[in-house]
N, C-alpha and C positions, 0 to 999 in steps of 0.2 A: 512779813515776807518769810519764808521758808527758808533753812539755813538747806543749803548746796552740800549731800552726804555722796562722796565716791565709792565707788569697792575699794578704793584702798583704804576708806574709813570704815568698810563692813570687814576689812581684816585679810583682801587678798590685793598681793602687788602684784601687777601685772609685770610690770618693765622686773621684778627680779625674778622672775618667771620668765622672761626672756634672754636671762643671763644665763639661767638653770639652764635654759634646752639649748643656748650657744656651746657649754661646754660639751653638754653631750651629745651632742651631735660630732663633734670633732671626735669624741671618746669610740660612737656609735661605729662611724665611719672608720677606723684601725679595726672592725672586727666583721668586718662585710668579706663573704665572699664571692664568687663568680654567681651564687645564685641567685644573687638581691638581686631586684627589679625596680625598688620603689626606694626613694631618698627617706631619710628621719624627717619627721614632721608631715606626711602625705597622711591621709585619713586612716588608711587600711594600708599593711606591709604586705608587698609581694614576695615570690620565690618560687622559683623553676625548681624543679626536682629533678634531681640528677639522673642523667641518659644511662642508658643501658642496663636499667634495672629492666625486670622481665615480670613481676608483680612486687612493684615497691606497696609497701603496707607502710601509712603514718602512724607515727607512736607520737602521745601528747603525756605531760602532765603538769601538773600544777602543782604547787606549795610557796610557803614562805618560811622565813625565821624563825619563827617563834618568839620565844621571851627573852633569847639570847640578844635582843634584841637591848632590852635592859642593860647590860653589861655596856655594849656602845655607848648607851646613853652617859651611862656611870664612868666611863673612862674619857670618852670625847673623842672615841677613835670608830672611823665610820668606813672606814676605807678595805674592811675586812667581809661586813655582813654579805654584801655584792655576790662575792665570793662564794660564801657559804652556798646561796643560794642557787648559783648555778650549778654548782658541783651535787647541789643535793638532787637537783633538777634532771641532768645529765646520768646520775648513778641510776634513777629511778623511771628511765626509760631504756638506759643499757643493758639492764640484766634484762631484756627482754629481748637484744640482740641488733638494736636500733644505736645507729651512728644521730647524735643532733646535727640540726638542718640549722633551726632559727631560735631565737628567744624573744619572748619581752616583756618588762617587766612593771612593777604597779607601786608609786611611789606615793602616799598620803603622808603630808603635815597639816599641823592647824596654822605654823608660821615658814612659809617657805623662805630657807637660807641658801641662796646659792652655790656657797660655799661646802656645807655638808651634804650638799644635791650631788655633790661632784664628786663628792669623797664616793659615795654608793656606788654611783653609777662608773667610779673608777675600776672597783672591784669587781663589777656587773663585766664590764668589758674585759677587764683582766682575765674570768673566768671562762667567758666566750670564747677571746681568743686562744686560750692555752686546749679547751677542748675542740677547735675547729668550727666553731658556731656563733651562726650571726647575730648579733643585736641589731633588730630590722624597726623598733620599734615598744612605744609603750607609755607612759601618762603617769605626768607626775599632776597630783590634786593637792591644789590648799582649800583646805575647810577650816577656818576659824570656828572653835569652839569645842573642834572633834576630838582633840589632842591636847595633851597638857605641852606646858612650855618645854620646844626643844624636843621632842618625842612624833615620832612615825612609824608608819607601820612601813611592811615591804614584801611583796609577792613575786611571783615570776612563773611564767608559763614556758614551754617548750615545746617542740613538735623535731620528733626523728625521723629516719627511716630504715627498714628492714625489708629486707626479700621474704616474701611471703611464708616458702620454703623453711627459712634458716630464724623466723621466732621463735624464740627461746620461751617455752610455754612451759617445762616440769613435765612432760608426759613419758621423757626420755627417761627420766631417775629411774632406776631400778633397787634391790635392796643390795646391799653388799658397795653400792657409790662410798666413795670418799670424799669427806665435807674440807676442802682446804680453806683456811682463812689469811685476809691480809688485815693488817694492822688499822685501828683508827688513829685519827689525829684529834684525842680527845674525845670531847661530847659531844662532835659534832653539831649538829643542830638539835638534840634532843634532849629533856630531862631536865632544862635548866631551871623551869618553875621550882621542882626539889633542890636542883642543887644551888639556886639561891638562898633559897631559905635555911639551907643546911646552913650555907658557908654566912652569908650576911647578917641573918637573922639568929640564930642558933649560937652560930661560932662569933660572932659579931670582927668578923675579918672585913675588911676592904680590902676595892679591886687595887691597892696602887699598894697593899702589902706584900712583901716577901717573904715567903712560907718555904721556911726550912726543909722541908718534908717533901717541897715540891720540886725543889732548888733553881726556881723562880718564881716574878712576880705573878700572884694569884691571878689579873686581871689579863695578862699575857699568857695564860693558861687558858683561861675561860676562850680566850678569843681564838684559839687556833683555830686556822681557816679547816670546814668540813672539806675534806679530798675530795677528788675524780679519781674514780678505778676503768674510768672509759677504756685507758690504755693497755692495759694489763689484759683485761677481758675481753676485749677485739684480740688479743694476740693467741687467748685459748680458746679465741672461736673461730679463727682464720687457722688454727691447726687441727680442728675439729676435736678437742679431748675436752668438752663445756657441755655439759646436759643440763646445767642447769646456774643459775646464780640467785641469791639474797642479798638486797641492799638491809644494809643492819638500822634501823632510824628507830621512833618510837615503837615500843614495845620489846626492844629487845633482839637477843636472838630466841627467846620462847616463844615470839610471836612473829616474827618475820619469815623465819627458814620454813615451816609451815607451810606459806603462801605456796611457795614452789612443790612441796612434796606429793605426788598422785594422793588419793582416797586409799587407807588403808598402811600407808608407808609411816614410818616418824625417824628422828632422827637423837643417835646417842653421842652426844657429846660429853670428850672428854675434859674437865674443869680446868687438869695442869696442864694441858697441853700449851698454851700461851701464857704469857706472864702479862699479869692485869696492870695497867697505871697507876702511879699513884694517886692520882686525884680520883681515883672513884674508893680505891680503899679508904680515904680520908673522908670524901663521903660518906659510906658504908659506917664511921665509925663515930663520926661526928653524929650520927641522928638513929644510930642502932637499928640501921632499916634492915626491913627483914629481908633474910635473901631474896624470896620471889620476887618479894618487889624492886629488890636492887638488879636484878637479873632481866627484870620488865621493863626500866625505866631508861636504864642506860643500856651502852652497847659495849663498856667494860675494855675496851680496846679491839673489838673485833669489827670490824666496819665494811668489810663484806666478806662473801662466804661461795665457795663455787663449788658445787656439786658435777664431781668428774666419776667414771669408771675408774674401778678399781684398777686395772688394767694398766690403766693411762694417765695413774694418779703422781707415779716417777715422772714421765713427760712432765705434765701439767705443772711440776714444780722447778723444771731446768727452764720449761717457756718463762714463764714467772721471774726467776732470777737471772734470766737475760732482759728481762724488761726491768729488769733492775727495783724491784722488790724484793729487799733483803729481808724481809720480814713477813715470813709467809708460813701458818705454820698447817699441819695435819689435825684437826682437834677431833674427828670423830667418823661416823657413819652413818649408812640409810639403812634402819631396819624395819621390822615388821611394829607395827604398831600394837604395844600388847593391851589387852582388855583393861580397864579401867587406870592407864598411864595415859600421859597427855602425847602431844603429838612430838616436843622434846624431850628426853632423859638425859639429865645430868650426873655422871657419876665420879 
């Protein structure tokens, strides 16, 4: 006779898989607003789009964590990445002039723990509700085999909206704009394949040391939650002084402020105009990386970038530090793109 194999002997629990989506649902539900339609756990999430738009345009995008992902694993602290992800989600549909509507997000283990399912999805809600957006929905998968012990991955989609009018598309930039920047919170979600290997590998630091230099623990660095500038940037586009914005993520700012700038345009940034972190100088120093690449990889503390009229460049910085961004600074402009310089110069 044939010995009796369940899924829970092929490696997935069902019944902790129903603990997982009890708490989040409770989690899901504190982040609903008047537009949800459909409860957590329905096949497909509904949502009404808000009346009195005159051509609402949906903005979507997609990302995950990355490798910072690692770091959670290495410290046992899960209640942050959530976080990250929204906020990366949110920056990366707002510089385009789009409020978020909804989220949701994509949670794979090889062993689901109920416990650290909730820590995520704490973060995940945390982040929704601080930017006004729903978690309507989204799928957490155990695949035995897929994952080492204790390790998952974690994605999230979003969907905005914008009056068709007021997208923020870069066609406004002109040359003579002024590039304001606000502050990152770290490395946000980017870079961290390097600056692991810098710091763990190279320097051979752990996350639970405290680094002098940093004047705290390395692993409580690594993890600072990536921000939302949602706020800040609905306030210089509800006073009309915003032509344009760059979310700073991988590649930098030689490779993001770009996206925005017309054919023909480029942008000169000034180096001292902000004061760098110190955790990317320690970087930088620990692994002798080359500028380009230190300039590509990280975002060095700049973590977005709004491209205003000259004009309107004073305004844009009183809006600013009444939305209470102390840390905003002027680092450069939009000029002509000269013959064989790339589309940023740095001097």
């Amino acid at each position: 006779m044939s010995k009796t194999v369940s899924y829970r002997d092929a490696g997935v629990n069902i019944d902790e898989a129903d603990r997982a989506v009890a708490s989040i649902r409770k989690m899901a539900k504190a982040t609903f607003t008047k537009g949800v339609l459909t409860d957590i756990g329905s096949f497909g999430g509904c949502f009404a789009l808000p009346s009195g738009l005159k051509q609402p345009v949906l903005v979507s995008s997609v990302d995950g964590v990355g490798t910072k992902l690692k770091v959670a694993f290495a410290t046992g602290r899960h209640d942050t990445v959530g976080e990250d992800l929204v906020n990366h989600c949110v920056n990366d549909i707002a510089v385009q002039g789009a409020v978020p509507l909804f989220f949701l997000d994509y949670l794979a283990v090889g062993r689901l723990e109920a416990g650290v399912a909730a820590q995520v999805v704490s973060g995940i809600a945390r982040g929704c509700e601080a930017n006004g957006c729903a978690l309507i929905g989204g799928e957490t998968a155990e695949m035995p085999g897929m994952y080492q012990e204790g390790e998952y991955d974690l994605a999230g989609s979003i969907v905005g909206v914008v009056e068709k009018a007021k997208i923020l598309t870069g066609a406004k930039v002109r040359k003579g704009d002024m590039l304001l920047a606000l502050a990152s919170t770290g490395l946000h979600t980017n870079g961290y394949s390097l600056a692991r290997k810098l710091l763990f590998d190279v320097a051979g630091m752990k996350p639970d040391a405290h680094v002098p230099e940093l004047a705290a623990v390395l692993g409580d660095v690594l993890l600072q939650v990536h921000r939302s500038y949602l706020r800040p940037l609905q306030a210089l586009v509800k006073n009309d002084v915003l032509s344009a914005a760059a979310h700073i993520t991988g590649g930098g700012v030689t490779d993001n402020l770009p996206r925005v700038l017309p054919k023909g345009l480029a942008a000169s940034i000034e180096t001292g105009s902000w004061e760098v972190p110190p955790i990317f100088e320690m970087l930088r120093k620990i692994g002798a990386v080359p500028e380009e690449d230190w300039r590509r990889t990280f975002n060095l503390g700049v973590g977005m970038i709004f491209v205003v009229p000259a004009k309107k460049a004073n305004r844009a910085m009183q809006i600013l530090a009444r939305a209470g961004e102390a840390q905003a600074w002027v680092i450069g402009e939009v000029i002509d793109q000269r013959r064989g310089k790339g589309r940023v110069e740095y001097r």
